[in-house]
C-alpha positions as CSV (number, residue, x, y, z in Angstrom):
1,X,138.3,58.3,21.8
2,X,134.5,58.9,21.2
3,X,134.1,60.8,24.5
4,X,137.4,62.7,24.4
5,X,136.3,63.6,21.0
6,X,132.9,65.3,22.0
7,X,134.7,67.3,25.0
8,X,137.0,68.7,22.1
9,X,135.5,72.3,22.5
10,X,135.8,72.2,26.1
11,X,139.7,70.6,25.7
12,X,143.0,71.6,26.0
13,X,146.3,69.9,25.9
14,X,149.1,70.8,28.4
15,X,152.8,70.8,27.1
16,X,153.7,67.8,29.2
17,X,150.4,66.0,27.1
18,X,151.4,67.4,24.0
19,X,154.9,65.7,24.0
20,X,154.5,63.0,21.8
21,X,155.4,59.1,22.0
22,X,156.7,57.8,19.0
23,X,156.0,53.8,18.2
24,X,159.0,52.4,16.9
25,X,158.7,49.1,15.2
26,X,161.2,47.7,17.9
27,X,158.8,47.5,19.8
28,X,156.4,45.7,18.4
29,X,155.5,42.1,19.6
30,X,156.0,39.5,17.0
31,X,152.9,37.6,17.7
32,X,150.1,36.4,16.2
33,X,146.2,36.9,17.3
34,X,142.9,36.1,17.2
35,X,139.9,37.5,18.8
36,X,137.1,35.0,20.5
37,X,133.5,36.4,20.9
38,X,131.8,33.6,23.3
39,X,128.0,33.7,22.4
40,X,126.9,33.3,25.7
41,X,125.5,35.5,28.7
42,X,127.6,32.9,31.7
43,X,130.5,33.5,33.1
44,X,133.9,32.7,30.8
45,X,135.9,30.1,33.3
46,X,139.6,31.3,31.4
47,X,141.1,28.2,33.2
48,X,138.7,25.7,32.1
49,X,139.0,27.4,28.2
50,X,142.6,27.0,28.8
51,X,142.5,23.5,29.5
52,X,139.8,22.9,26.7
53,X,142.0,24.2,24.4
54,X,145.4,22.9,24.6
55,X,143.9,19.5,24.4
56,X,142.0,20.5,21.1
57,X,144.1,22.9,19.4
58,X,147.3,21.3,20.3
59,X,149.4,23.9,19.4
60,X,153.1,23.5,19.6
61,X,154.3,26.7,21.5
62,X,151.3,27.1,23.3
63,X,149.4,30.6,23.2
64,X,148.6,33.2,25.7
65,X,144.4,34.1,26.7
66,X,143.8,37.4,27.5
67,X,140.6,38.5,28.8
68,X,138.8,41.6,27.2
69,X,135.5,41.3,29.2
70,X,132.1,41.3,27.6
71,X,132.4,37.2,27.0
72,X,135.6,38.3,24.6
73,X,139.2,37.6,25.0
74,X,142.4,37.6,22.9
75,X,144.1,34.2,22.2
76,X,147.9,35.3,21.4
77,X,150.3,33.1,19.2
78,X,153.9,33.2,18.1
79,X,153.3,30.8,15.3
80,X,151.4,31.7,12.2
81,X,150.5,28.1,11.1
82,X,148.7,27.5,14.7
83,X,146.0,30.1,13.4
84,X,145.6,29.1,9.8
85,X,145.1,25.5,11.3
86,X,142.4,27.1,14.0
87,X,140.3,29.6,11.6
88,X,140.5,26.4,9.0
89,X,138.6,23.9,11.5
90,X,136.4,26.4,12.5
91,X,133.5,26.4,14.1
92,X,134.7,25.9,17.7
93,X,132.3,26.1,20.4
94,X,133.2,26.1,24.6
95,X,130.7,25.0,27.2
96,X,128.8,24.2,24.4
97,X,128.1,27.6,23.5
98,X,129.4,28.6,19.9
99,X,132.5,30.9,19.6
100,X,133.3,33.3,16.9
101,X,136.6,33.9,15.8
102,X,138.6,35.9,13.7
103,X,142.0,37.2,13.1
104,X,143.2,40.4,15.0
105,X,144.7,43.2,12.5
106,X,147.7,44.4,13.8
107,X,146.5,47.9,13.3
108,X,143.3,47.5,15.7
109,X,143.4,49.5,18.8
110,X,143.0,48.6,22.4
111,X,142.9,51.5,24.8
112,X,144.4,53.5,21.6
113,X,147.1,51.7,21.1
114,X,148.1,49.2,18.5
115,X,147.2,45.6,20.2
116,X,150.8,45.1,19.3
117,X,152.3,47.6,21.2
118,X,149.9,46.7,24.3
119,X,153.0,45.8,26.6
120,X,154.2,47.0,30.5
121,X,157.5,48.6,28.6
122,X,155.2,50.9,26.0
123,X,153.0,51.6,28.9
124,X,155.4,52.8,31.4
125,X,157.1,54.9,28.6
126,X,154.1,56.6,27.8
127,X,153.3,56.9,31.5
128,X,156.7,58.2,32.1
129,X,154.7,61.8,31.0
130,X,152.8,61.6,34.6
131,X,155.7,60.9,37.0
132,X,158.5,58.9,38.0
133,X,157.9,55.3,36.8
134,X,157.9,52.8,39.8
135,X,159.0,49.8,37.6
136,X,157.6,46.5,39.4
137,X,159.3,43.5,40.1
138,X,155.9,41.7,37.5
139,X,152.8,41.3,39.5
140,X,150.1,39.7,38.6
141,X,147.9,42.3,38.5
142,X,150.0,44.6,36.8
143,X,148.8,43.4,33.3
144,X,145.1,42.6,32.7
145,X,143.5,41.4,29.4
146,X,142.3,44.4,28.9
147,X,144.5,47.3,30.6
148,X,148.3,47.5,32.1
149,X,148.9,48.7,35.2
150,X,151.9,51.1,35.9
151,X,152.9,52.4,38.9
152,X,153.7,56.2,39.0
153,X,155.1,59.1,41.9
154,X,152.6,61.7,40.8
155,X,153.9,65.6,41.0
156,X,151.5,66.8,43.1
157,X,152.8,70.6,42.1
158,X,151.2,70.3,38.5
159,X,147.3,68.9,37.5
160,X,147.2,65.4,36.8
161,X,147.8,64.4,33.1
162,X,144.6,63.0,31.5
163,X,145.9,61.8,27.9
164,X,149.3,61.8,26.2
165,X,149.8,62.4,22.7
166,X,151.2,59.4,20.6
167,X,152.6,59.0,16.8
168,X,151.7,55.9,15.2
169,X,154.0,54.2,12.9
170,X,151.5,55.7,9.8
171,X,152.5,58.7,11.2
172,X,148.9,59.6,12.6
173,X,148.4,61.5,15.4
174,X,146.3,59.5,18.6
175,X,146.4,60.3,22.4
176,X,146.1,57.5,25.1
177,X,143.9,58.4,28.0
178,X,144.7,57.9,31.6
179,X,143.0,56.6,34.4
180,X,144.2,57.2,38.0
181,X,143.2,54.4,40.9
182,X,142.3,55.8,44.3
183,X,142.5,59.3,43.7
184,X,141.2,62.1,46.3
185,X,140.1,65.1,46.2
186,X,140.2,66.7,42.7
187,X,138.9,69.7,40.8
188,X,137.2,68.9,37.7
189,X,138.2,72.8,36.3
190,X,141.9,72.1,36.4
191,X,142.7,68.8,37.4
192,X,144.4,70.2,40.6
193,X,145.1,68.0,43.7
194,X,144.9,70.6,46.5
195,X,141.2,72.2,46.0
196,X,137.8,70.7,44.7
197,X,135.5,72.1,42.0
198,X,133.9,74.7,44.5
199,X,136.8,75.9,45.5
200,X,138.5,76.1,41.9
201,X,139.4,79.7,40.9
202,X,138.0,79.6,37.7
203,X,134.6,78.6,39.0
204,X,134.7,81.6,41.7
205,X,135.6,83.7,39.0
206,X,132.8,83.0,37.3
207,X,130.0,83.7,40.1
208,X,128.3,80.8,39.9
209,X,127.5,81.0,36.3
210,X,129.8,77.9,34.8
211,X,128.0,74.7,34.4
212,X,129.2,71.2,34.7
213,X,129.2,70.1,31.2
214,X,131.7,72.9,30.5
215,X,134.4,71.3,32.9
216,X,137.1,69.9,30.8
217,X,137.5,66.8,33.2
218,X,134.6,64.2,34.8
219,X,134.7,60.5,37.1
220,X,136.1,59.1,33.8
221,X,139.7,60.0,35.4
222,X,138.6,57.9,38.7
223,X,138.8,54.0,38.2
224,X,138.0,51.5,41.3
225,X,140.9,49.9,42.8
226,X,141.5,46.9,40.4
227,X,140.7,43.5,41.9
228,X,141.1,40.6,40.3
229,X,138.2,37.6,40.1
230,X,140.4,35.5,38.5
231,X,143.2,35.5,36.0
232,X,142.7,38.1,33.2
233,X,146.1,36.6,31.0
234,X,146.6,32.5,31.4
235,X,149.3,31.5,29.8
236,X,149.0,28.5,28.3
237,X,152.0,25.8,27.6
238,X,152.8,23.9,24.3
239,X,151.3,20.8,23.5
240,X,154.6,18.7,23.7
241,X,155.2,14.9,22.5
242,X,154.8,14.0,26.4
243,X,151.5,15.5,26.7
244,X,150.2,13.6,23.0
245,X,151.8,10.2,24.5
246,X,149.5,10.8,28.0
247,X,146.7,11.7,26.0
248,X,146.7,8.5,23.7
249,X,147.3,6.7,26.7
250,X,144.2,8.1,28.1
251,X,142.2,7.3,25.0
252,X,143.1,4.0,24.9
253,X,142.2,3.3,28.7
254,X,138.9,4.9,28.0
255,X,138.4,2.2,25.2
């Protein structure tokens, strides 16, 4: 928002960004969070953490890790008491490194949008702006901890869309930004597909005299083709009666 913010003077909205997505609460998710900041510089192993913590905080409908990068990630819950318990033993530490926790707001923001509106069906409306939604069958890769993929059949007749306006359910005003994976050629002057930046007719209108930091759009449309390292979302199962008999039966042996 920061960066869209400074390129204000430089900005302008095209009708197709201007039609605004209104959050319903329908479609919020009726889950529960808390955010993890690992104090550590290693790599976060999400499977070991997984493992780690079933065993430990043995909750009974299990909870969902979502990776946010920068050594944080989102552990998600659908039962209220399974945080209270978790913030009331606290501290918690992994790999013997200490981790801070504390309960997510519903009104936070990830990528603009409410962390409880961060699913594939709110993305691919809000997409549905850009093109044609291609709805997949539920890849992987589709949702990462900290993004959602959506598949879209891009109008190469009109400039790429770079944000869409959205209505909170406040009733504020925000725009969510778009990012566009192996995209070609592209003018930075009108978001056009079929010339570059040289070629652009503003630009050769101008003689020569326009400058790059007056160019409404930059490489912050352009995003690497995502590849995954590992699993950004683990989800994790509940810590049944079976798996609290194995694990006194374990103790015991260990005696």
């Amino acid at each position: 928002m920061e960066d869209l913010a400074s390129q204000w003077n430089n900005f302008s909205l095209s009708e197709r960004e201007t039609d605004g997505f209104t959050l319903s609460k329908e479609q919020r998710i009726g889950e529960f969070l808390l955010a993890a900041k690992f104090l550590t510089p290693l790599f976060l192993n999400l499977e070991a953490m997984a493992r780690t913590f079933k065993q430990l905080w043995r909750s009974t409908n299990g909870f969902k890790i979502r990776n946010q990068r920068d050594h944080m990630v989102v552990f998600v819950f659908d039962n209220l008491k399974d945080i209270d318990k978790i913030l009331q033993n606290q501290p918690w530490s992994f790999d013997k490194h200490l981790m801070m926790l504390q309960r997510y707001n519903s009104d936070s923001l990830v990528h603009d949008i409410p962390i409880r509106y961060l699913t594939k069906e709110v993305a691919e409306n809000i997409c549905e702006t850009i093109g044609e939604v291609h709805k997949s069958a539920g890849a992987v890769t589709d949702e990462g901890g900290h993004f959602i993929r959506v598949r879209i059949m891009v109008d190469i007749t009109l400039p790429l869309c770079q944000v869409r306006v959205i209505t909170l359910e406040s009733g504020a005003k925000s725009w969510v930004c778009f990012k566009y994976e192996r995209l070609p050629n592209l003018c930075f002057w009108c978001r056009w597909l079929d010339h570059s930046d040289k070629n652009c007719e503003l630009w050769l209108r101008s003689k020569g005299t326009l400058t790059s930091d007056q160019q409404q759009f930059n490489f912050d449309l352009k995003v690497a083709p995502y590849t995954s390292t590992g699993r950004d979302v683990i989800v994790v199962p509940g810590f049944t009666r079976t798996n609290l008999l194995s694990h006194e039966k374990l103790t015991k042996r260990q005696e």
